[in-house]
DRENRO-748558 format. One record per residue: residue number from 1; z, y, x of N, C-alpha, C, CB in turn. Coordinates in pm, 1 decimal, m for minus. Glycine has a CB too. Layout:
% residues N
LUMTI   pos       n.c3       n.c2       n.c1      ca.c3      ca.c2      ca.c1       c.c3       c.c2       c.c1      cb.c3      cb.c2      cb.c1
LUMTI   NUM          Z          Y          X          Z          Y          X          Z          Y          X          Z          Y          X
...
END
This chain:
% residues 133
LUMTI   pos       n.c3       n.c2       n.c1      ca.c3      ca.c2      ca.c1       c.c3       c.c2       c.c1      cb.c3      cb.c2      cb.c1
LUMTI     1    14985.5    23633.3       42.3    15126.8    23614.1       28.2    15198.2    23633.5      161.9    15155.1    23476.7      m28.2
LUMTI     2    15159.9    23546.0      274.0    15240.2    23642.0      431.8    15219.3    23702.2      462.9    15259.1    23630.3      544.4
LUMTI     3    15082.5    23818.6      423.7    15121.3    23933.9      496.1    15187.5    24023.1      419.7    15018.6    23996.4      554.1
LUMTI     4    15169.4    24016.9      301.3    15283.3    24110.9      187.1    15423.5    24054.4      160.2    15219.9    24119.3       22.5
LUMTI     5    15430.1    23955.4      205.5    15579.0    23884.1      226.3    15619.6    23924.4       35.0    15716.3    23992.7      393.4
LUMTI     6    15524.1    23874.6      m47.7    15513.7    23924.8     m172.2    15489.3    23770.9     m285.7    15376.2    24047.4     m165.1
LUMTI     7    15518.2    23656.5     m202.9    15572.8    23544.0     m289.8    15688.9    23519.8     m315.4    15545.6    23442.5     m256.9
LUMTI     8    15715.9    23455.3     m400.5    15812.1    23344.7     m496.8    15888.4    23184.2     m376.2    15657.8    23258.2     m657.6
LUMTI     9    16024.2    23167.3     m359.5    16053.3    23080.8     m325.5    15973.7    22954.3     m310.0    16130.1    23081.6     m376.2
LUMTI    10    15858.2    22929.0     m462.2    15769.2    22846.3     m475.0    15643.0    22850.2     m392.4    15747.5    22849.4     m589.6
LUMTI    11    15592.5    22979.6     m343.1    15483.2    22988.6     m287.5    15517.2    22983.6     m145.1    15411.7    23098.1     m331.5
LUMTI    12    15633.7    22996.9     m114.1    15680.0    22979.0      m10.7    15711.5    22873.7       95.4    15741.8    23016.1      m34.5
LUMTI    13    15720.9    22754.7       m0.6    15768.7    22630.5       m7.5    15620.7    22571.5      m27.7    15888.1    22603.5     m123.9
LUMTI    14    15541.3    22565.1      m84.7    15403.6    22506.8     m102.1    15328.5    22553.4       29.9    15325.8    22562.0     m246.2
LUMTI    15    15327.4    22667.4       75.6    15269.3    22730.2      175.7    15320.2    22638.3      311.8    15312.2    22891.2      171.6
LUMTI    16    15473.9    22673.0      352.0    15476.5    22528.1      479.5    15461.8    22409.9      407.8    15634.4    22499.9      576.6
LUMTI    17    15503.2    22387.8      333.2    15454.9    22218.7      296.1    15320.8    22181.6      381.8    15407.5    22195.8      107.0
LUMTI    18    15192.6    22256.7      321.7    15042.9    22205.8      282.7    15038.6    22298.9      461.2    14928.3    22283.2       81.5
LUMTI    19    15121.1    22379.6      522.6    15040.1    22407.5      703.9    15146.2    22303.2      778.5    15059.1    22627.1      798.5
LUMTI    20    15209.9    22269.3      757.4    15301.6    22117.7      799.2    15178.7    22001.1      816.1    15433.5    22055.6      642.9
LUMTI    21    15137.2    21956.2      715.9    15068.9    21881.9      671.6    14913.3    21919.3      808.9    15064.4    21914.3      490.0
LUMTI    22    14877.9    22010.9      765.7    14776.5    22036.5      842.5    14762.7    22028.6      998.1    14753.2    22141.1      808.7
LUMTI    23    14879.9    22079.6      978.6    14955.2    22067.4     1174.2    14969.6    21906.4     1176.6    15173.7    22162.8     1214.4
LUMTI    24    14938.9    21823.4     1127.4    14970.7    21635.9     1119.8    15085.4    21582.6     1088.9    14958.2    21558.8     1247.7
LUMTI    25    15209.3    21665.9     1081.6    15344.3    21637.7     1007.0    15304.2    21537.5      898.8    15417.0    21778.2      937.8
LUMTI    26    15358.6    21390.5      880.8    15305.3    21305.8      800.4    15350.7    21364.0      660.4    15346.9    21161.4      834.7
LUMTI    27    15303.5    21348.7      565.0    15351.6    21345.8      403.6    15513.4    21291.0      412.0    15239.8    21219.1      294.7
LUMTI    28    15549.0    21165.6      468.0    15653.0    21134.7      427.6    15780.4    21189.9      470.7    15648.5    21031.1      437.7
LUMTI    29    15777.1    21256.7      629.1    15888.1    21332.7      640.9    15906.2    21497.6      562.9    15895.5    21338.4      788.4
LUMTI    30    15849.9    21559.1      470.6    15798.9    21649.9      379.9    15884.2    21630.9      244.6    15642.2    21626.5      362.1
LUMTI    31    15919.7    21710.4      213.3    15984.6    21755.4       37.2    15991.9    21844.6       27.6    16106.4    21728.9      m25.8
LUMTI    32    15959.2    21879.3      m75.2    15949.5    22027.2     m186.8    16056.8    21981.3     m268.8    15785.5    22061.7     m295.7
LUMTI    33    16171.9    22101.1     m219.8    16290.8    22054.0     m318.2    16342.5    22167.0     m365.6    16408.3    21969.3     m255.9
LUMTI    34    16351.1    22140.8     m521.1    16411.5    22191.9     m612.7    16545.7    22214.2     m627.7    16380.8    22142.5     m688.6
LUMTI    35    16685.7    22353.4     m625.8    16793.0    22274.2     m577.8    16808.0    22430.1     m689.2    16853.8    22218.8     m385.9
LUMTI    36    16971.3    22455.0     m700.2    17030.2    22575.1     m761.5    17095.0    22673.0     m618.3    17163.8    22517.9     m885.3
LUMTI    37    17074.8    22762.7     m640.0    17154.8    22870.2     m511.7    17248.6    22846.9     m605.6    17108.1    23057.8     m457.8
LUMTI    38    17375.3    22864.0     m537.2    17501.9    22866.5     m554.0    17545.0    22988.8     m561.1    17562.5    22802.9     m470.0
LUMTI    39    17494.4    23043.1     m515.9    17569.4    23205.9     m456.1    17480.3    23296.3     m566.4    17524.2    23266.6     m238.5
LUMTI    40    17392.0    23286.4     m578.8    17277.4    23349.1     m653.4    17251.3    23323.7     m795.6    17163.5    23314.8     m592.4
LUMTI    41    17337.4    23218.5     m780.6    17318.4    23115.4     m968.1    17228.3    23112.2    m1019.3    17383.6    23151.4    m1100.7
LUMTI    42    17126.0    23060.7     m965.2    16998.8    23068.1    m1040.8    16894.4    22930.6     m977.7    16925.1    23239.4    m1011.6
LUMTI    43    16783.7    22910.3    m1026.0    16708.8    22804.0     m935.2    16608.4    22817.8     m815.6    16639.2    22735.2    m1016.4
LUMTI    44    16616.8    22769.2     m711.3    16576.4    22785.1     m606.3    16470.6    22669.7     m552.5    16686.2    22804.5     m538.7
LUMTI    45    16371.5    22730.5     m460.2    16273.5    22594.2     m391.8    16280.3    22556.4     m236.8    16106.0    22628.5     m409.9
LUMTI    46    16320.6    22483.0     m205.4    16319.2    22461.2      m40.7    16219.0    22367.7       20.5    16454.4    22403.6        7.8
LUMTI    47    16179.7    22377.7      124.9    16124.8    22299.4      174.5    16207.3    22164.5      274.1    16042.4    22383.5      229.6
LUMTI    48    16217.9    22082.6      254.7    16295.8    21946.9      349.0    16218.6    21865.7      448.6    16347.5    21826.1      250.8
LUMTI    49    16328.7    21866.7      541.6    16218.0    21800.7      677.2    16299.7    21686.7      701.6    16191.7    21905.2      846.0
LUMTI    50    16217.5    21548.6      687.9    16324.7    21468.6      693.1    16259.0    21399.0      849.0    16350.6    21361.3      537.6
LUMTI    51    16320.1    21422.9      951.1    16270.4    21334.3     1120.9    16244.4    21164.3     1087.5    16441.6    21340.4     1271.2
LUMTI    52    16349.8    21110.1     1066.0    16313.6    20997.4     1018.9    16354.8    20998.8      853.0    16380.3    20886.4     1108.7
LUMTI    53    16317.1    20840.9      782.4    16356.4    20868.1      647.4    16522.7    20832.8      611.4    16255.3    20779.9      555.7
LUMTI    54    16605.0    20788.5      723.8    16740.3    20816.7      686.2    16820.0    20925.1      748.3    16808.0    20707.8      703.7
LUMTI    55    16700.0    21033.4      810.1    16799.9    21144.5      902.1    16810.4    21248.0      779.2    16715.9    21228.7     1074.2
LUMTI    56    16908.7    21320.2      808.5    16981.3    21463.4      716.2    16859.1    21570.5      744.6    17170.0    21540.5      795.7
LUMTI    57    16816.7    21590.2      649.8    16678.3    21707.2      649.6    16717.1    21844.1      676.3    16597.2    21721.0      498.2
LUMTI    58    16611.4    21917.8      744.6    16633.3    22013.8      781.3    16591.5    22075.3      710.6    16615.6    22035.3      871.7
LUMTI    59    16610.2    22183.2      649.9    16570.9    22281.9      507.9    16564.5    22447.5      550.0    16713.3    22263.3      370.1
LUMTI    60    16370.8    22434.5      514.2    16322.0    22555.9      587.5    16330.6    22664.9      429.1    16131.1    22524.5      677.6
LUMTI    61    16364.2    22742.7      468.0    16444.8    22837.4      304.7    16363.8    22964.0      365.2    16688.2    22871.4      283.3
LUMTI    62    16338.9    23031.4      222.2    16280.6    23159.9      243.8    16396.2    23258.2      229.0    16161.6    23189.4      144.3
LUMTI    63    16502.9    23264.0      191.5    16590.5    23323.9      151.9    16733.1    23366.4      288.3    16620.6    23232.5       27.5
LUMTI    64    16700.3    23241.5      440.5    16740.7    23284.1      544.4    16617.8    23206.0      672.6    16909.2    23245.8      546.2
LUMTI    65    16675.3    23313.9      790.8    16606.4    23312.8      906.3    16619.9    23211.4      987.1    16627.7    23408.4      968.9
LUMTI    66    16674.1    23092.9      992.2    16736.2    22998.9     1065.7    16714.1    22884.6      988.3    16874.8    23025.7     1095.7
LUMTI    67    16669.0    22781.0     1032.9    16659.1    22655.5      979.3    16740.9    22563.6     1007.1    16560.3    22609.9      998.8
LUMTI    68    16816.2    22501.3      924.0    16957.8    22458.7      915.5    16950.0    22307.1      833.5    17055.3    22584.6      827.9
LUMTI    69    17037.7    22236.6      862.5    17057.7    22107.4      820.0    17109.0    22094.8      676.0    17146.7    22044.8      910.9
LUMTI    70    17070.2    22006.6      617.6    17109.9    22039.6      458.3    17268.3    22041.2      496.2    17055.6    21901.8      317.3
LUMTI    71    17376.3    21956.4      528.4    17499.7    21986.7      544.6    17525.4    22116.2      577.0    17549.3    21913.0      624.8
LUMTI    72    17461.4    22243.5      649.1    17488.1    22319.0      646.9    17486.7    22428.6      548.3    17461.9    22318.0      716.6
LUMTI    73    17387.5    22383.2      430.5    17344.5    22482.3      327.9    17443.7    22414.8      254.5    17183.7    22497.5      269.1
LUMTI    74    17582.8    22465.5      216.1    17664.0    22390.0       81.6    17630.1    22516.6      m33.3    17878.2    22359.6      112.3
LUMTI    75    17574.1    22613.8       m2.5    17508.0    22729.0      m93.5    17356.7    22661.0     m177.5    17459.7    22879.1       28.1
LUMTI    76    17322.0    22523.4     m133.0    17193.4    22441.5     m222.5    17256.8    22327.5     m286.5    17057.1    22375.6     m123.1
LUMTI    77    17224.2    22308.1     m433.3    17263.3    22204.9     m463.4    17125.9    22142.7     m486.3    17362.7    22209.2     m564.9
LUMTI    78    17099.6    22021.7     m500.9    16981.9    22011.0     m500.2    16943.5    21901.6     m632.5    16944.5    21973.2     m355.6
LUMTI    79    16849.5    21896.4     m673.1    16855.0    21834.5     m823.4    16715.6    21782.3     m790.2    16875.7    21948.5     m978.6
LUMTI    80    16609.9    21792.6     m716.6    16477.3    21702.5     m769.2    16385.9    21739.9     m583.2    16365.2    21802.8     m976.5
LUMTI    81    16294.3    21660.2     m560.7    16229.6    21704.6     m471.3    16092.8    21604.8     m462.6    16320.9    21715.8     m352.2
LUMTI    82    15979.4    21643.6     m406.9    15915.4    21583.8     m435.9    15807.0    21636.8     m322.1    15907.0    21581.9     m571.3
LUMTI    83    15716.1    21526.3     m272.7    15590.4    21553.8     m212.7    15451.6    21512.8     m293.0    15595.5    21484.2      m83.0
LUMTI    84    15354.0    21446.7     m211.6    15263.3    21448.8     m196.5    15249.3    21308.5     m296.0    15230.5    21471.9      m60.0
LUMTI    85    15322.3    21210.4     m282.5    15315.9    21106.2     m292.4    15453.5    21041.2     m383.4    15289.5    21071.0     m162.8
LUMTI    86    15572.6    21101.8     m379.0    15699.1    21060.6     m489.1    15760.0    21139.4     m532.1    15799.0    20987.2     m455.6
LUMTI    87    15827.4    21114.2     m641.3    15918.8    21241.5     m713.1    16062.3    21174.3     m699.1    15875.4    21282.8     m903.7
LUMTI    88    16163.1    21247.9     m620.5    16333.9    21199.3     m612.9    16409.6    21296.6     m703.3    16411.3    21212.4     m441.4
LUMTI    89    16502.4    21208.8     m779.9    16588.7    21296.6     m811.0    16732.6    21316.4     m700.2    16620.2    21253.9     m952.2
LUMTI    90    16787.6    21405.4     m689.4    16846.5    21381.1     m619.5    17035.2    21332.0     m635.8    16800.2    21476.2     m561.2
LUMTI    91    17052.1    21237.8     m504.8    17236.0    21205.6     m584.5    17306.6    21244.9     m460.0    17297.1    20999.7     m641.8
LUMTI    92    17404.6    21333.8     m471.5    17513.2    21360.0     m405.6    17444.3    21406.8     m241.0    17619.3    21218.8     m417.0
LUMTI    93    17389.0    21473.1     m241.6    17278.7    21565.2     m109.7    17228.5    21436.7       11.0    17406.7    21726.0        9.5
LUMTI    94    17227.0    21307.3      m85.8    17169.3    21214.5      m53.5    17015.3    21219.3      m56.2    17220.4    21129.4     m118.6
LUMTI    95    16946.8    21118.6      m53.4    16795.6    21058.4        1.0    16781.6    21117.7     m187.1    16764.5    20822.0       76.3
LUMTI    96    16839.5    21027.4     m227.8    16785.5    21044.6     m385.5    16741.2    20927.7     m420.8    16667.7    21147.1     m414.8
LUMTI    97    16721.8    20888.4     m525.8    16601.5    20778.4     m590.2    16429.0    20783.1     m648.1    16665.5    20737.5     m709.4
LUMTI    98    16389.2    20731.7     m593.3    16246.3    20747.9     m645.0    16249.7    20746.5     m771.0    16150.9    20651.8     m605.5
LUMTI    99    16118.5    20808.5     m807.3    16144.1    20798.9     m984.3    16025.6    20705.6    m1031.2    16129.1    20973.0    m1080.0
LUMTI   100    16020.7    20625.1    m1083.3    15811.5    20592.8    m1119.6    15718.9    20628.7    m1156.0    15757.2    20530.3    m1181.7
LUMTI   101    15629.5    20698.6    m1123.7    15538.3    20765.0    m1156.2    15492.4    20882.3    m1054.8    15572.8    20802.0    m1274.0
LUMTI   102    15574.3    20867.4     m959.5    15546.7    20947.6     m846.9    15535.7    21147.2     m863.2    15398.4    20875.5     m801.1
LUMTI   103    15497.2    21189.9     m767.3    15481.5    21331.1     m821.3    15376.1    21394.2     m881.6    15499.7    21404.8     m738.5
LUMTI   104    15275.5    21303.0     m890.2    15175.4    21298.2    m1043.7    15225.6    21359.6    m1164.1    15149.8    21147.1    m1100.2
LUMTI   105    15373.3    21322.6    m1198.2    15415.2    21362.3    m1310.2    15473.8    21524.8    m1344.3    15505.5    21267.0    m1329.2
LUMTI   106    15453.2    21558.1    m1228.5    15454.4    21723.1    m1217.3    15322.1    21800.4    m1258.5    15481.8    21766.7    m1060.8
LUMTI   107    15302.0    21847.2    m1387.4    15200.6    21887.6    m1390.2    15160.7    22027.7    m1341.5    15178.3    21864.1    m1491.4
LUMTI   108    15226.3    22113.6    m1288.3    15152.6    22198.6    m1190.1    15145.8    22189.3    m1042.3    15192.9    22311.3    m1206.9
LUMTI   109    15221.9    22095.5     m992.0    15182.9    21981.0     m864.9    15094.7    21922.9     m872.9    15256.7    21880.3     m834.1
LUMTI   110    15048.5    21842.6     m994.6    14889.6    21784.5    m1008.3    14776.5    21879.6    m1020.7    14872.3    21697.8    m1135.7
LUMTI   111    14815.5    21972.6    m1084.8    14690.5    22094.0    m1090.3    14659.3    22158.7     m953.3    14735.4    22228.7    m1192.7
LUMTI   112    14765.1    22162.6     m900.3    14731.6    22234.5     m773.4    14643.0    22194.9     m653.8    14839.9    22254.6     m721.1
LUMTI   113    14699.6    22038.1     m698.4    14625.4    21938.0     m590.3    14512.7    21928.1     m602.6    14657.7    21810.1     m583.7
LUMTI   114    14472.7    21898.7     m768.7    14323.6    21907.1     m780.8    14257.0    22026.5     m754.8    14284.6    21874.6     m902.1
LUMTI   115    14252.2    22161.9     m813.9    14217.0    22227.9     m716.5    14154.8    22234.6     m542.4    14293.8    22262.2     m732.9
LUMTI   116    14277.9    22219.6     m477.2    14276.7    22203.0     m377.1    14154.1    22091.5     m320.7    14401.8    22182.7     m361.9
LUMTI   117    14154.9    21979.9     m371.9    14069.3    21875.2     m360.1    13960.8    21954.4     m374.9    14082.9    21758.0     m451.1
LUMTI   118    13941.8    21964.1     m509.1    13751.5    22073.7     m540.4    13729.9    22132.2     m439.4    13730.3    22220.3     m663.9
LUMTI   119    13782.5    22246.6     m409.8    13799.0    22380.0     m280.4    13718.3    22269.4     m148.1    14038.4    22442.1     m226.3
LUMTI   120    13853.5    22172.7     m138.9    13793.1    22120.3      m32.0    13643.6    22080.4      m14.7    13859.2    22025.1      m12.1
LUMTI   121    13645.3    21979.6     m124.2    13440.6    21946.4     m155.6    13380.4    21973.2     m177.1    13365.9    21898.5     m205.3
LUMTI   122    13432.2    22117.5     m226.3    13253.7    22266.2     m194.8    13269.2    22308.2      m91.7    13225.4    22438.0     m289.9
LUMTI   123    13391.2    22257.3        1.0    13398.7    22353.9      204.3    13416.8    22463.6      144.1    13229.3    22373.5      346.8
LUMTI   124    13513.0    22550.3       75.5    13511.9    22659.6      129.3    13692.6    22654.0      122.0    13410.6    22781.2       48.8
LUMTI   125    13677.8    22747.7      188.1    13836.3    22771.4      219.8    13959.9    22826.5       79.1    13829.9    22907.8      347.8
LUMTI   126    14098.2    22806.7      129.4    14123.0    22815.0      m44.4    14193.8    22974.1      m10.2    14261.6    22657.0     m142.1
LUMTI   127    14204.3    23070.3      m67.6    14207.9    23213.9      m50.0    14414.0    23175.6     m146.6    14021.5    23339.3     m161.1
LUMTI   128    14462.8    23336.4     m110.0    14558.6    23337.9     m195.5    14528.2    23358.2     m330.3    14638.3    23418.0     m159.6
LUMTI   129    14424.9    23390.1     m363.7    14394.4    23456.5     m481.1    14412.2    23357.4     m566.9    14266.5    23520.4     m490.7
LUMTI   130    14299.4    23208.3     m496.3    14333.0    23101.3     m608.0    14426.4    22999.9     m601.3    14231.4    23033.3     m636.7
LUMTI   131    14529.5    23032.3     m491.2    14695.2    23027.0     m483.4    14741.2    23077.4     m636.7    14767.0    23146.7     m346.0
LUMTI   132    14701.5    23187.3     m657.1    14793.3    23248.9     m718.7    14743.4    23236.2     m871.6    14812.9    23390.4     m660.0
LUMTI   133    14604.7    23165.5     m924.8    14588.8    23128.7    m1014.3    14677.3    23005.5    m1088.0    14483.4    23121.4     m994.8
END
């Protein structure tokens, strides 16, 4: 997927998520957020960087070159986001509310993870290929 620059907003957004993570970026400053382009009218995936958990996230977008503060994107509206560990819906380009059940309740967020888990406990490395399964 980066060297063909030949993913989906989604693979895009899963991809820094999970090398964030790897680089030691904790889980909790991290969201995978779900939002509408405005300009584009359609649904979109961003990635959110939150420094602390009441600072304004910085939102790494595949769609521009510059990483910008959500106040600066009024082109995202944002409707759901979610990591490793909770699912928010979101209110007014606020924090959001947790939901119960965490992001478990995403079932191709849970598939992916498991995966990922297996991959990990046979050691071998996870390829795009079974990204893209």
């Amino acid at each position: 997927m980066l060297s063909t620059n030949g993913g989906d907003c989604e693979d895009f957004s899963i991809a820094k998520y999970f090398t964030l993570l790897e680089l030691g970026v904790p889980d909790e400053r991290l969201r995978i957020t779900y939002v509408k382009a405005l300009e584009l009218n359609q649904a979109h995936m961003v990635l959110a960087y939150y420094e602390t958990p009441e600072s304004e996230p910085l939102i790494l977008d595949n769609l521009i070159n510059k990483i910008r503060s959500a106040s600066q994107r009024s082109d995202l509206l944002p409707v759901y986001s979610f990591n490793g560990n909770n699912l928010w819906m979101s209110k007014e380009r606020g924090q959001g509310r947790a939901i119960v059940g965490g992001s478990q309740r995403i079932n191709l967020w849970r598939d992916l993870n498991i995966r990922i888990k297996q991959e990990r406990e046979r050691g071998s490395s996870y390829t795009a290929q079974d990204m893209a399964r």
